[in-house]
N, C-alpha and C positions, 0 to 999 in steps of 0.2 A: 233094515230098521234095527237087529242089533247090533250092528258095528255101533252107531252112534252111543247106545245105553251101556255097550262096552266099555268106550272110553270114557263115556263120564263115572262109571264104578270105579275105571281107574284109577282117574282124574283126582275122582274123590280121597282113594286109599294113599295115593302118591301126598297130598295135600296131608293127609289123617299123620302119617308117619313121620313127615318131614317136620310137622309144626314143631314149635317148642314145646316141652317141658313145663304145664303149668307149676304156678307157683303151690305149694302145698296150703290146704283152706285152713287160716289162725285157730280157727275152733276145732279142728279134728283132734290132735290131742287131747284135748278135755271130754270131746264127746266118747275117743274111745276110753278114757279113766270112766267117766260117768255108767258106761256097759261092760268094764272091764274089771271093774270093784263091785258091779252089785247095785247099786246105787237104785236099779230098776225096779229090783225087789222091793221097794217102799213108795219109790216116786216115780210118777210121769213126765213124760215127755211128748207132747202131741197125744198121739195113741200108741208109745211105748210107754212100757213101766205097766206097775202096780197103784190102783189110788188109795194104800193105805197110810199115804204121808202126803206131805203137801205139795199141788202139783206145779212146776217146774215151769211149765211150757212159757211163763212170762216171766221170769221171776226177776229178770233182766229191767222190767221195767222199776221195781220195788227195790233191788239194792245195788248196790255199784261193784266193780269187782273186787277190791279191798274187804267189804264186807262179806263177801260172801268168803273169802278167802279165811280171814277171822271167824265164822263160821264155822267152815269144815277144818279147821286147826284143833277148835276146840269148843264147840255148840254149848256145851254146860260154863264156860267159862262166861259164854254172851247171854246166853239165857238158863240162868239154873232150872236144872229141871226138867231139863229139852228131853224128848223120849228119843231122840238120834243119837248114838254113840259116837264117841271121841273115835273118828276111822285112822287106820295104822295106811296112811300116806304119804310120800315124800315131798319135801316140799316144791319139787319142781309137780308132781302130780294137783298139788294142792293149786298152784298158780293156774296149772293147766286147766281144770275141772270149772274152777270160778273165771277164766276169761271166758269161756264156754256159756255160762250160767249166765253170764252178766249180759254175753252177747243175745240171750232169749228174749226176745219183745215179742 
């Protein structure tokens, strides 16, 4: 009886290591800028982050990624006033973050 569970653990790992290479998930760059600036420290994510900003988890549904990218470029530019500061990002991070944000539904 364990020859058989042998070869299917084998079976299995033979399969696990031969497959390809997935493709890397669009949103990981942005999600690691998003916990790799901080961003958590004010905002949520699901049940990550802090709620003492506004929470995240959909926000996808509300702006497109353009805007949100306009946003974190420069929040006081879009909204005077904004209590978020102008974040020292690059702009490849800044693309990253808002593909990320826009993909939350």
């Amino acid at each position: 009886m364990t020859r058989p569970i042998f070869a299917l653990v084998l079976g299995a790992a033979i399969a696990l290591t031969a497959a390809p290479a997935r493709a890397q998930d669009p949103e990981q760059p942005g999600r690691m800028v998003f916990f790799s600036q901080g961003c958590y420290g004010c905002h949520r994510i699901g049940v990550a982050g802090t709620p003492i900003a506004y929470d995240l988890s959909h926000v996808g549904r509300r702006y497109n990624e353009e805007q949100l990218a306009r946003w974190l470029r420069d929040p006081n530019a879009v909204k005077p006033g904004a209590h978020m500061p102008r974040l020292s990002l690059s702009e490849d991070e800044i693309r990253a973050l808002a593909r990320y944000l826009s993909s939350l539904r």
